[in-house]
C-alpha positions in Angstrom: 127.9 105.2 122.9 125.0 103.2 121.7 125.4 99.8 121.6 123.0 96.8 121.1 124.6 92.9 121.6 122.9 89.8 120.6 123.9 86.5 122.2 121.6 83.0 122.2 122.9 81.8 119.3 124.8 78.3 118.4 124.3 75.0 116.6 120.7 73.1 117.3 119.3 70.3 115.9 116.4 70.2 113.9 113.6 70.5 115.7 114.7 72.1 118.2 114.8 75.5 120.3 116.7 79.1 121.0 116.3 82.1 122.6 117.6 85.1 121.5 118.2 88.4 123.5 119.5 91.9 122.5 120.7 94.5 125.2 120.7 97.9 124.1 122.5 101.0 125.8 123.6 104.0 125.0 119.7 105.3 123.8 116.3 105.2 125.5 115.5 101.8 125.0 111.5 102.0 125.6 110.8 104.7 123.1 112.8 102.4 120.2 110.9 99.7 117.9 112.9 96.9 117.9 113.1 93.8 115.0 115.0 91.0 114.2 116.8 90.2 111.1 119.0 87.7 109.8 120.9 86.6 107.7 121.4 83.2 105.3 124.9 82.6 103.6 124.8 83.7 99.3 121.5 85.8 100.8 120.3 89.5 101.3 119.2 90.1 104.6 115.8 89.4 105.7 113.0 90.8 108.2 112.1 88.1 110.9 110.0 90.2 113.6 109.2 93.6 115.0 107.6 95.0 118.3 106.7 98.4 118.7 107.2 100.9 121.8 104.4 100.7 123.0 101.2 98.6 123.2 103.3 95.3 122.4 102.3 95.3 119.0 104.1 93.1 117.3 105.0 90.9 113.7 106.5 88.5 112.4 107.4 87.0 108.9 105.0 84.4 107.4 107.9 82.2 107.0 108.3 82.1 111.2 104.6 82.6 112.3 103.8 80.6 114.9 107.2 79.2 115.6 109.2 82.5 116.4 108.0 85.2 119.1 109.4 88.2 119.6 108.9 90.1 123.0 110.5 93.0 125.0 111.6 93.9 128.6 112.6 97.7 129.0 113.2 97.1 132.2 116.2 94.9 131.2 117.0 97.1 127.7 116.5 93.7 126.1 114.6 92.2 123.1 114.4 88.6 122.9 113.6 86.3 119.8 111.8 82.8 121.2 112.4 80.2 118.5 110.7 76.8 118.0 110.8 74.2 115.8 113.8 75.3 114.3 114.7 73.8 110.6 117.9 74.2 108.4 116.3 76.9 106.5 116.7 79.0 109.5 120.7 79.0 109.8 121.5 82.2 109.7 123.3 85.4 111.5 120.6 86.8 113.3 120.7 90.5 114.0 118.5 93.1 116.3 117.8 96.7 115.0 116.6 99.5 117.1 114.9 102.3 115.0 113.0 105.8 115.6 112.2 107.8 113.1 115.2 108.3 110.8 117.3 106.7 113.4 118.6 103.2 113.5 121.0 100.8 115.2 122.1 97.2 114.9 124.1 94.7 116.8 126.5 92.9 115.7 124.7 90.0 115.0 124.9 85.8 116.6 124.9 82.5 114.4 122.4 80.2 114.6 122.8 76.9 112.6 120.5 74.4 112.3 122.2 70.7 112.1 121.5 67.5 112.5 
């Protein structure tokens, strides 16, 4: 049964930091891509950051650059999301996908709000 859970998230001030991280089971973790989404109330979701399988290539959206990073352990089946400088624009439900090919899988998603 594959599975992938987020935890990390909760209410942070402006300004300040979380850190995300996604376990996956149930698939071969090191040969997935992983990303991060999320997802704003009234909004569609949006793409925050991907790493590849292999050779830690990674993105991330112009609207996080610089303040989120995205990394990987496959020895832990985790994907974490590093986030900085945290504003109220970033409140959201934030979500990890695993994908191959044709095949995806997504958690079930954590909040993150952003309050002072």
């Amino acid at each position: 049964q594959v599975q992938l859970v987020e935890s990390g998230g909760g209410l942070v001030q402006p300004g300040g930091s979380l850190r995300l991280s996604c376990v996956g089971s149930g698939f071969i973790f090191s040969h997935y891509h992983m990303s991060w989404y999320r997802q704003a109330p009234g909004k569609e979701r949006e793409w925050v950051a991907s790493i590849m399988s292999v050779g830690n290539v990674r993105k991330h959206a112009d609207s996080v650059q610089g303040r989120f990073t995205i990394s990987r352990d496959n020895a832990k089946n985790t994907v974490y999301l590093q986030m900085i400088s945290l504003n109220v624009e970033d409140t959201a439900v934030y979500y990890c996908k695993a994908h191959l090919s044709a095949r995806e899988f997504w958690g079930q998603g954590t909040q993150v709000t952003v309050s002072s």
